[in-house]
N, C-alpha and C positions, 0 to 999 in steps of 0.2 A: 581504260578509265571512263571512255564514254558509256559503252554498254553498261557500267555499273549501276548508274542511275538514269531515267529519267529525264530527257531533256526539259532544261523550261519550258521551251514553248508548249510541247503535248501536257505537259500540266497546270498550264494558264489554259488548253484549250479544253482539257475534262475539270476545272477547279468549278467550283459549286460556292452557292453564297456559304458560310460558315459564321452570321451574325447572331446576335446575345438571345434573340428571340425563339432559333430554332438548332442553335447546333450543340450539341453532347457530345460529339463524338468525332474522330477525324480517319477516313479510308482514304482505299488507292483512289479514287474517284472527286474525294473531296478534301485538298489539301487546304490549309492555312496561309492566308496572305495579309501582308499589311492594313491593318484596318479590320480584321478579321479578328474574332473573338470567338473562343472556346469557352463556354459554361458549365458548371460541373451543375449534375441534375439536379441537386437542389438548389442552386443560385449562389451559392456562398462565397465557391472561387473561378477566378476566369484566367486563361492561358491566352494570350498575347505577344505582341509587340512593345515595347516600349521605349522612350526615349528619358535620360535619368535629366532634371531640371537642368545642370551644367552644360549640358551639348546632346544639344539634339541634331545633331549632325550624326549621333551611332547611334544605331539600334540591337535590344536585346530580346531574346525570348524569354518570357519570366511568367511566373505564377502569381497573381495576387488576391486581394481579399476583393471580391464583388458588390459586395453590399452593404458598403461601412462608406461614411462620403469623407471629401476632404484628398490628399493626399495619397497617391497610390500604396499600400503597403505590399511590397515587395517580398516574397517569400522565399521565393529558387528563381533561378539563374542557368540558362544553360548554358551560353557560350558568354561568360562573365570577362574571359581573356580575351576572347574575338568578335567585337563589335563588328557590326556588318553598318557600312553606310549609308546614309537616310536616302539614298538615290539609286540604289543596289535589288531594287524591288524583292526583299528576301520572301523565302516562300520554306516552311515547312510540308513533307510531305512525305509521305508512303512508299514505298518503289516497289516494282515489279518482284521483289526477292523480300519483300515486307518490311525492310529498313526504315527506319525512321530518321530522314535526314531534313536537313537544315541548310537551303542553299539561297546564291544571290545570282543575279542576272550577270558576273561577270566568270560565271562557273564556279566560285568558290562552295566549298563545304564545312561555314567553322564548326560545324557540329555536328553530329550524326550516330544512332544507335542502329548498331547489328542485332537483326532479329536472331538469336541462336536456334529457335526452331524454325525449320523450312518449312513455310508453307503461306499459300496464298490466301486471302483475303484478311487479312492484319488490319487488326485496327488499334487507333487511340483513343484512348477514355481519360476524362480529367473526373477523377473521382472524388465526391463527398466531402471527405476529410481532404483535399489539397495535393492529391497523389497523381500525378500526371504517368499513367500506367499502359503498355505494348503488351497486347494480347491476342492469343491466335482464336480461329473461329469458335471456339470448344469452351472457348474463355479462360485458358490457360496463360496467366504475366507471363510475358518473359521479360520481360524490364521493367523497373520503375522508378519514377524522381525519388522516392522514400530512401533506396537505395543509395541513392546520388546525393544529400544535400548540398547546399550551398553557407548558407549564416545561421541559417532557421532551425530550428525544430518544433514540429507541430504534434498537436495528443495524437495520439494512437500508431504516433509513428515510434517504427521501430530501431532506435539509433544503435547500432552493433560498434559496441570500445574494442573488441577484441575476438579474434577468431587467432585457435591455436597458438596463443600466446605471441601474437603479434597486432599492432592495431590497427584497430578495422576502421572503421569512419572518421572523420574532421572537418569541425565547421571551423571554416574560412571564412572572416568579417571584410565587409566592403573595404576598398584603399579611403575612401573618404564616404561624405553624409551621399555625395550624386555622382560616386563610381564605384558600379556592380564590380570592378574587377580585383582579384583577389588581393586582401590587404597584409599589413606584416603578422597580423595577432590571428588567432586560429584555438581550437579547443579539440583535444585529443588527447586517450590516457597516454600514463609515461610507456614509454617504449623500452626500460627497464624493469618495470611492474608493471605489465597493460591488464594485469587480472587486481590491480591491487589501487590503483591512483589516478585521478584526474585531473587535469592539467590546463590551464589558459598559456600561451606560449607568444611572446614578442619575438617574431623569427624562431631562433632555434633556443632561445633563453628562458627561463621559467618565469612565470609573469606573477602568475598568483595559483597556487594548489588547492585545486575546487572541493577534493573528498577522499579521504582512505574506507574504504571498503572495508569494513566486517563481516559481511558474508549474512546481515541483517538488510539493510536498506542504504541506502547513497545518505550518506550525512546532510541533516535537515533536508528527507524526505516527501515532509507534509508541508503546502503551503495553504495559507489562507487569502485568498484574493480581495483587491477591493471592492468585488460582485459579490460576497461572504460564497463565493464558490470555493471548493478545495482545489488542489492540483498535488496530485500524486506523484512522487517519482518513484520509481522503483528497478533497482540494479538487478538483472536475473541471470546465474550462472547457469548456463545448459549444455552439456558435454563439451562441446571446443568454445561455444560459442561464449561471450559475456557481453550482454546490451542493455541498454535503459530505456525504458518506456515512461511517460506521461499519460496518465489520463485524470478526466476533471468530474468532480460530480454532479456536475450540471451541464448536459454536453449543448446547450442551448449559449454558452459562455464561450463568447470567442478568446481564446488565448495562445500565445505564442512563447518561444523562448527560444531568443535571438545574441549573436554573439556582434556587439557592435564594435562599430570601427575605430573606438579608442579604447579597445580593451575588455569592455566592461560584458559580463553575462547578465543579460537582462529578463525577466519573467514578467510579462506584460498581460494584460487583462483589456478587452475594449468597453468603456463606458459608456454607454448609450446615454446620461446625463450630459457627461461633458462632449459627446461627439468626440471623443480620442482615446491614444490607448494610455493604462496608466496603468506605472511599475509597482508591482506587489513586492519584488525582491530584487537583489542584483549581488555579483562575486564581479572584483572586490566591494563589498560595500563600507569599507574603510580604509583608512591610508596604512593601518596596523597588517591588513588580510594583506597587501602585497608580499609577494615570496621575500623570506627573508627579511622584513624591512623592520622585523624585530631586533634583529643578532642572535647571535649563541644563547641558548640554556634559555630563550623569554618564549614571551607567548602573546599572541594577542587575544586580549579578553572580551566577550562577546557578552557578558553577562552584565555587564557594566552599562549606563545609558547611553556614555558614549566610550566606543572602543576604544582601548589604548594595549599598547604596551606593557606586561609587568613580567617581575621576572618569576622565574621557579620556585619553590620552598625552597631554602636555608640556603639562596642565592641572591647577591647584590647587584646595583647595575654597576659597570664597568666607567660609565660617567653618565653623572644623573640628567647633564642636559642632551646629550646626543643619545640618546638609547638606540641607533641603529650598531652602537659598537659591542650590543647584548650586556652578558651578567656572567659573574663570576661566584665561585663558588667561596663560602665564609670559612668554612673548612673544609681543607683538599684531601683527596682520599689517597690512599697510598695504599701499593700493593702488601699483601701479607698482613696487613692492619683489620679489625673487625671494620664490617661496615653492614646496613641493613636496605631493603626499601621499602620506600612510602609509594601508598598508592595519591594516583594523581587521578581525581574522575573529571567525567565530561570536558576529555581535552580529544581534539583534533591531534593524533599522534605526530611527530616530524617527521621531515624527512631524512632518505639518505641511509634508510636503515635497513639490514639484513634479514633479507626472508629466508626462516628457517624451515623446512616444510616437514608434514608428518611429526607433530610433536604435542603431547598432553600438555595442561598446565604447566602441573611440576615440574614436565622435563627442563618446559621453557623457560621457569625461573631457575634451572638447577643450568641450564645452560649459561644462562648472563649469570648469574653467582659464581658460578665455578670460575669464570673469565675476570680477569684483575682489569683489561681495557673494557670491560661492559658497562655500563653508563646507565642503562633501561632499555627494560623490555615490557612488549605488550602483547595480550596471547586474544584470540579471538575464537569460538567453536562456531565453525560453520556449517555442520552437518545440517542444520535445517535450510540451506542456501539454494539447491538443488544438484544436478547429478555432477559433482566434480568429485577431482579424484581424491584429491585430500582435505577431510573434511575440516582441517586445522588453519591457523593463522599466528606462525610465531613470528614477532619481531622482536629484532635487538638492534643497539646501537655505540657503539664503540668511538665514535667519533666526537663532535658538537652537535647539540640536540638545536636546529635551525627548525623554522617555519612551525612551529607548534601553536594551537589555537586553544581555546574554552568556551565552551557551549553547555547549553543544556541537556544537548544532543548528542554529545563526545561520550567514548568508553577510557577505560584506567588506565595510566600509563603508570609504571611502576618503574620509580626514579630510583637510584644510588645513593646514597650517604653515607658520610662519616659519623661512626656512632657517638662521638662527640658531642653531636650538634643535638645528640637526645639529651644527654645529659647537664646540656644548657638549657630542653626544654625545661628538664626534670626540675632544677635547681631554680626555673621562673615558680613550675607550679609547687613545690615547696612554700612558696612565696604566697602563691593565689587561693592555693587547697584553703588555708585556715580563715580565708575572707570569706570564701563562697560558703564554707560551712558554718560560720556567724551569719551570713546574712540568709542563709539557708534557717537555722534557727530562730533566726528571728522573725523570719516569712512563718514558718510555723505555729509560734507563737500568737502572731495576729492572725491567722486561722482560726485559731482555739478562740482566741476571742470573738470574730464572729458568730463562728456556728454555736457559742452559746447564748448571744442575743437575736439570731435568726436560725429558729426552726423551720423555717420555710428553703430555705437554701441548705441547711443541716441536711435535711431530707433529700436534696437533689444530688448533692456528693455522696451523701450512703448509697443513692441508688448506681449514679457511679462507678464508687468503688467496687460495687456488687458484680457490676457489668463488665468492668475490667478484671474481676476474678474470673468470672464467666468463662471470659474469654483467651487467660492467663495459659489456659491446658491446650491452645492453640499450639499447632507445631511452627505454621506460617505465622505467627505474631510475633515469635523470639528473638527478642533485639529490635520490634519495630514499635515507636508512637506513634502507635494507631489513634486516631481518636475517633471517637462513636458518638456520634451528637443522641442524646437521650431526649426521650421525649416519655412526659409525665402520662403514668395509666389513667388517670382521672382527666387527661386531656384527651386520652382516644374516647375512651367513652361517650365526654358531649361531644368530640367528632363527629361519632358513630350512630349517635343517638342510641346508647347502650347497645350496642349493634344488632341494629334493629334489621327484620330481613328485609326492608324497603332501599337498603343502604348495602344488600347483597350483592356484589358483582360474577363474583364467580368461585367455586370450589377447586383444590388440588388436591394433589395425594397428601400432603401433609396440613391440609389447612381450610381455611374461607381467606375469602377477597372480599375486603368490603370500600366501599366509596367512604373517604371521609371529608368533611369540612371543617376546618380551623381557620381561632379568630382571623379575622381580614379578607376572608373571603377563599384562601388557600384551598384544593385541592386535591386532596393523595388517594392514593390506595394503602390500602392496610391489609397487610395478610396476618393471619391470627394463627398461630402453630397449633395444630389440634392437640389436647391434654394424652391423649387416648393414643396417641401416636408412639411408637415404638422404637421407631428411627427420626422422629423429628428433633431429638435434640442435637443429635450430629448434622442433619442439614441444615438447622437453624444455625449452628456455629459455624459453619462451612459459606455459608450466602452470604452473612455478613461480612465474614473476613475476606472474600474474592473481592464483594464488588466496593469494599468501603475501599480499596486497591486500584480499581479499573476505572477509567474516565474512557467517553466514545459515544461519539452519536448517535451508533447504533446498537447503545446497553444500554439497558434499564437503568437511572438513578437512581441509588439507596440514598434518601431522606433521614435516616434514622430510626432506631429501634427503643426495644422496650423491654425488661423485665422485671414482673412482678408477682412475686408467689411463681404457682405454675405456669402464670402467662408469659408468650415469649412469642411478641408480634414486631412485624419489618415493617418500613414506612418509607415508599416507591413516590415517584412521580408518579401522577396520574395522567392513564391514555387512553382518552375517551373512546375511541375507536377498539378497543378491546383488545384480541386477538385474531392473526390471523384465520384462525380456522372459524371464526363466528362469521366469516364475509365468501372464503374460499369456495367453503360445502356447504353454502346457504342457499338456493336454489332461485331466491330471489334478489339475494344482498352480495352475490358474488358481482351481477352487471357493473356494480360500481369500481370493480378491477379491472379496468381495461389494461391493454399491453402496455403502456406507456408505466401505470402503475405497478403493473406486474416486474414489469423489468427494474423501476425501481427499486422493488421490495429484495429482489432476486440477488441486487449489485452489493445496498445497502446489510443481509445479513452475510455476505461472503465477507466484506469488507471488517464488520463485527467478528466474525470467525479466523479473519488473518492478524486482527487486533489480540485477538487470544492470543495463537499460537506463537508471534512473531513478534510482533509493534510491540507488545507492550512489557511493562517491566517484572513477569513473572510468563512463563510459557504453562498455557491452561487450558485443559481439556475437560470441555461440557458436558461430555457423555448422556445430553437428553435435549438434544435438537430435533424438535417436531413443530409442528403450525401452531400448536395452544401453547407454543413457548415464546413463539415472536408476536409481540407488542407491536399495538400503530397507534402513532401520534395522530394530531389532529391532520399534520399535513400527509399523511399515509406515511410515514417514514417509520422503518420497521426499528426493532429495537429488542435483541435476543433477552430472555430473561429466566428466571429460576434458576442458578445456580447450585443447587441443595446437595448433586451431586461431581462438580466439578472436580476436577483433580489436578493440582500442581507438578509441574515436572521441574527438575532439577535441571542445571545446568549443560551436565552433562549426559543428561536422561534422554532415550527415544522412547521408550515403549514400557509399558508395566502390566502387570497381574495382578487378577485380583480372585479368590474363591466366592465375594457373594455380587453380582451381577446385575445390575441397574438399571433401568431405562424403558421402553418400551418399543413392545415387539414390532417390526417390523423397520424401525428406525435404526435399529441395532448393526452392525457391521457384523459380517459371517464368525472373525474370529474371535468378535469380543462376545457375541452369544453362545458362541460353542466351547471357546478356552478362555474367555474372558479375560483377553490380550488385548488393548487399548494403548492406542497413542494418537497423533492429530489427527492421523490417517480414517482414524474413526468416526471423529467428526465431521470427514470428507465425503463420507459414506452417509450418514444422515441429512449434510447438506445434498447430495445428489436424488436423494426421494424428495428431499421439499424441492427441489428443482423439478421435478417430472409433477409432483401433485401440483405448485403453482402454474405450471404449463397447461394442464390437463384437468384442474380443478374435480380430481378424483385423491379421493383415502388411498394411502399405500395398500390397503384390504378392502377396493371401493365394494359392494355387492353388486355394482351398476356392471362390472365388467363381465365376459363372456363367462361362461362357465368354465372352458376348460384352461384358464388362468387364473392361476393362484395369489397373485398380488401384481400391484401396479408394475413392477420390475418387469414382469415376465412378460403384460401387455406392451409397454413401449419397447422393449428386445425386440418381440415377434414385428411390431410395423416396422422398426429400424431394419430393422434383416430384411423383412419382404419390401421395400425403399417405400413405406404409406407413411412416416413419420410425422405426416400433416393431418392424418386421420388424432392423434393423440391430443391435437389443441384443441383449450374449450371450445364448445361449439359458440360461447359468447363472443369471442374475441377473437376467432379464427377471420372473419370477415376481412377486421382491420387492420391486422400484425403484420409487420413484415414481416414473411414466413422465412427469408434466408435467417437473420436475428433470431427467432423460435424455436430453426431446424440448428442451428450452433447448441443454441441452448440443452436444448436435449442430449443432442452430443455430447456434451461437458456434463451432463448427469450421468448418462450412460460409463461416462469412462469414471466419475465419481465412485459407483455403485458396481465396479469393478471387485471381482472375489478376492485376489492378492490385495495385499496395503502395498506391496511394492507395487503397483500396477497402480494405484490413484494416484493423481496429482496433489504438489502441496497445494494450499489455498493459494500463494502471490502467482501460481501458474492458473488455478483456474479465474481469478481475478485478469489475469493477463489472454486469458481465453474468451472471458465473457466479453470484455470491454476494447479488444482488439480487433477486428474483425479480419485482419492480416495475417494473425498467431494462424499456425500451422497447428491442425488437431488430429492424432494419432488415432488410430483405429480401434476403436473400443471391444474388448472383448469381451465374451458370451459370461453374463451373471450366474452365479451359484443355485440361485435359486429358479433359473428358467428352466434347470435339470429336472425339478422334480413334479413328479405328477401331483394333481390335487389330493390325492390320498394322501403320499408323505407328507406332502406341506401342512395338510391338517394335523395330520400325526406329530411333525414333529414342534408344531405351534403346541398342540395339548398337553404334551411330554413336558416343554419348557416352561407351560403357565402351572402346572401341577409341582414341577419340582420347588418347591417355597422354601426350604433347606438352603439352596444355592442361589437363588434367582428371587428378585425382587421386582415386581412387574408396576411401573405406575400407570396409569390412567387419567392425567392432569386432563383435567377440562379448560378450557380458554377464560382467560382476567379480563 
């Protein structure tokens, strides 16, 4: 045991100062001593000693925030169980074998990490983002605290629930407010479902049930900070693995999410106003969220200002003053008797329920149907989740339906009943039908009277009604109240000042862009459908019905539309800054893109593109993402736009065909231009060329490039391959980017811009690519199009812009 380590003395006699002013790093030569402080290179966090305010008689090695005053805030913990004594001169240190151990002056070792690779000169890094990391010369981790936490989780760290269906990590909350050592409450999925539920635990008892997993995102996903920063969470299934990541969109916002020591999961933001941190959210945040503290068949309701208890449809409570004794049912079901179900939305499903795996919809309702003790089931499609092995999510429940929630963020659960209890509705609305339809009549009536002493209003409901026929032959409108805020054609006009070309912004392929002003001062753009246009009436219908659907910071706002006679114009927020490509391949208007913007822009339309495909309540594929597509506000914030060609996909839909073919050359994905086979994967493919042209402020077809390259693809392959991938960034911004961040980037286009769709990633991976700098990124393989000489690439560019039969080629210029 002596020869293991290092003796103190010979490492008090090689120890080196290690203070805040000059130390980054920790070697065999310069260990860490009391009083000694570890800075991570930017200043943000420092690695230490510390003593917790109740007894500073022990000392702890811990991570905290550097640059925030007031109170230490404490992060990680390494020997949280084995305080070392204030008089024990502890000393962290390197050893001969590259060890990272943790010793005191009476030969103890409360802690200590084994270098798994042999090799000499090992050192420590406190990195960036809070990562206290062991790495060999070459710069290869073999350890890290991200691996390890303690209460904390910090953004970009990668918190692993589960490997091979066992769980993987657990934050463990302090025993009190000023003892690091391990407490009773802790956070980790269930160990019955660890792919499926997550967990706050008092000991080994369930405290409070954080999220059931849909194979979408971790239930209330998105949060909004008190810094109006967002915070992301996002669950990612990866072959064995399943873990959650954080990241924020403003990574200048310190934020944490901390498992405190009475329980509580707390999502904290620092205020540089108040000089403290202040909670944006927390689980439980009601006394309802506790496990259980519903009863049987309730739910706690979130939708309510203040949460409470209620119970189920066509269920009572069992006593109205104690509702922890739950609810029972008004009428009981009984086997061999008809019964149906109702669906139950935006609920948090319960617990306790049976994963049925490998199963359709209908199997899963025909499953709980066919079963007399089935109670509800809930089905989930996860095929868009990432690579697991079944892309399905049945549950059923046979038992007491305990711990159930409502949100706005919940999916269906789909409850039991005795058909009875319809036939009581029926027998209300018997009762109700003949009132609604008197006073239904009678609404109509004083309509008619109106619109015949106001022709001014007469006129805005014609136009209307007009609008809602319009839009009637919709497939995606059927069963939905849409409404279309109308805006009068005699109001665009003085807008437009009869749209005059001083008021021109920009042309598309189906249109003009003009600047308008309305009364007050208002702002928009107005795009006017060209008469002459052939396929504008189906984009025209198409634009409105996506985005009057889609909310997101990074889409364009539809304002409102208009038809009158042949006119049929849209009405956008206005973004002074235009579009990206009027700044990108501007040769003098691109300097105002620096990397910081760039990167930006980059994060901001991925995030717009995983909102398509994923986040939001219809799964939608753009099929025409190019730079004169993405919008910037005033603050550069990009904002994907033109929907004309969008295309919906179904539930249970990956992939569709189409025979007449969309979008513009070179944006296009191999197999949507050649068999015009499209699904999200394609828009992976067009985000991976705006990836390389914002890096490289080069046209996917620049003429600036070499001759014997045929588009931008084949120039970044060839430096990636020959390792110049630094040759690729603008010469504007190459000065000041961090070229590691840059040289990611490209990477995650290259593997974008990948020939196979099975071979791209979805967007929540390249999202967890870009803004992770941890993620592990696979080896991008050789583009379809580096194959070909410039002779074919011309050839078969002129083949596909001549084919007009099959292929619809636009050429949108930038709004």
């Amino acid at each position: 045991m002596a020869m293991r380590y290092i003796p103190i003395f010979i490492l008090l006699f090689l120890s080196s100062s290690c203070k805040s002013d000059d130390a980054h790093n920790l070697t065999h030569t310069k260990p860490l001593t009391h009083g000694d402080v570890l800075i991570s290179n930017g200043g943000d966090f420092a690695l230490g000693f510390f003593s917790p305010a109740s007894s500073n008689a022990s000392l702890y090695l811990g991570i905290w925030y550097n640059n925030i005053p007031g109170p230490r805030t404490i992060v990680w913990v390494a020997n949280r169980d084995n305080p070392i004594t204030n008089t024990s001169s502890p000393m962290l240190a390197i050893t001969n074998s590259s060890d990272l151990v943790l010793s005191d002056s009476q030969g103890g070792t409360p802690w200590a990490v084994k270098n798994t690779i042999t090799s000499a000169g090992a050192t420590a890094v406190l990195l960036e983002e809070g990562n206290l990391v062991l790495q060999s010369p070459n710069g290869t981790i073999t350890w890290q605290s991200f691996d390890h936490p303690t209460d904390t989780v910090l953004p970009n760290m990668r918190f692993l629930l589960s490997y091979k269906a066992h769980v993987g990590m657990r934050l463990v909350a302090w025993k009190g407010p000023d003892d690091p050592s391990s407490g009773d409450f802790s956070c980790s999925v269930d160990p019955s479902s660890p792919d499926l539920q997550f967990f706050t635990w008092n000991k080994t008892e369930p405290y409070c049930r954080l999220s059931v997993w849909n194979g979408k995102s971790v239930a209330g996903g998105t949060y909004l900070t008190n810094t109006s920063s967002i915070l992301y969470e996002t669950a990612v299934a990866s072959g064995d693995e399943y873990y959650l990541t954080y990241t924020i969109s403003d990574n200048s916002t310190l934020m944490r999410m901390m498992l405190d020591y009475t329980g509580k999961l707390k999502y904290l933001s620092w205020s540089s106003h108040t000089s403290s941190w202040a909670l944006f959210a927390e689980h439980p945040s009601a006394p309802c969220e506790l496990y259980a503290s519903c009863g049987p068949f309730s739910y706690c309701d979130f939708t309510q200002i203040t949460p409470a208890c209620q119970c189920l449809d066509e269920f009572e409570p069992v006593d109205k003053i104690n509702f922890s004794k739950g609810c029972q049912r008004k009428q009981e079901l009984k086997c061999g008797k008809q019964s149906h179900f109702v669906p139950l939305s935006g609920m948090k499903v319960p617990d306790k329920f049976l994963h049925i795996r490998n199963r359709s919809l209908d199997e899963c309702a025909a499953e709980c149907s066919g079963n007399c003790s089935c109670k509800a089931y809930a089905y989930s499609d996860m095929s868009s989740a990432g690579a697991i092995a079944d892309p399905s999510r049945c549950l059923v429940w046979s038992g007491d339906l305990i711990d159930a929630g409502k949100s706005t963020s919940g999916e269906n659960l789909y409850l039991r009943l005795a058909d009875s209890s319809v036939n009581k509705k029926s027998s209300s609305l018997q009762i109700i039908l003949p009132i609604v339809a008197l006073l239904v009549l009678l609404t109509c009536i004083a309509l008619v009277g109106v619109c015949k002493y106001r022709g001014k209003w007469r006129k805005k409901e014609n136009q209307k009604k007009l609008m809602l026929g319009y839009f009637s032959t919709s497939k995606e409108l059927k069963g939905e109240n849409t409404e279309f805020p109308s805006v009068s054609f005699q109001d665009i006009l003085s807008a437009t000042n009869i749209f005059a070309d001083s008021n021109l912004v920009g042309r598309g392929g189906f249109g003009k862009v003009y600047k308008g002003t309305f009364e007050g001062g208002n702002e928009v753009a107005i795009k006017r459908l060209s008469q002459n246009s052939g396929q504008g009436t189906v984009e025209f219908r198409n634009e409105v019905v996506l985005i009057a659907k889609l909310q997101h910071r990074n889409l364009v706002r539809l304002l409102g539309c208009c038809i009158h006679g042949d006119e049929k114009l849209l009405i956008y927020e206005y973004l002074p800054n235009k579009s990206l490509d009027s700044y990108l391949f501007d040769g003098v208007r691109k300097h105002v893109l620096d990397w910081l913007t760039r990167f930006k822009i980059i994060k901001g339309i991925a995030r717009g593109i995983l909102y398509l495909h994923q986040d939001s309540r219809l799964t939608i594929i753009h099929r025409d993402l190019k730079a004169s597509n993405i919008l910037l506000d005033k603050e550069m914030t990009p904002k994907i736009s033109d929907f004309g060609m969008a295309r919906i996909f179904g539930a249970n839909q990956n992939q569709a065909n189409t025979n007449r073919v969309v979008g513009t050359y070179g944006y296009m994905s191999p197999e949507y231009a050649m068999r015009g086979a499209f699904s999200v994967k394609s828009d992976t493919y067009s985000f991976g060329v705006l990836l390389l042209e914002i890096i490289s402020g080069l046209k996917i077809s620049s003429p600036q490039l070499l001759a014997n390259f045929s588009s931008l693809i084949t120039y970044a392959w060839r430096l990636w391959e020959d390792e110049k991938a630094t040759e690729l960034v603008d010469c504007s911004v190459v000065a000041s980017c961090p070229l590691h961040e840059v040289l990611r980037c490209i990477h995650v286009g290259l593997l974008c811009v990948q020939d196979h769709p099975n071979d791209r990633p979805l967007m929540s991976s390249v999202m967890n690519m870009i803004e992770n700098e941890n993620a592990l990124l696979p080896t991008p393989k050789q583009p379809i199009y580096f194959a070909e000489s410039n002779y074919e690439g011309a050839e078969a560019r002129e083949s596909m812009e001549n084919s007009v039969n099959e292929m619809s080629i636009t050429t949108l210029e930038g709004r």
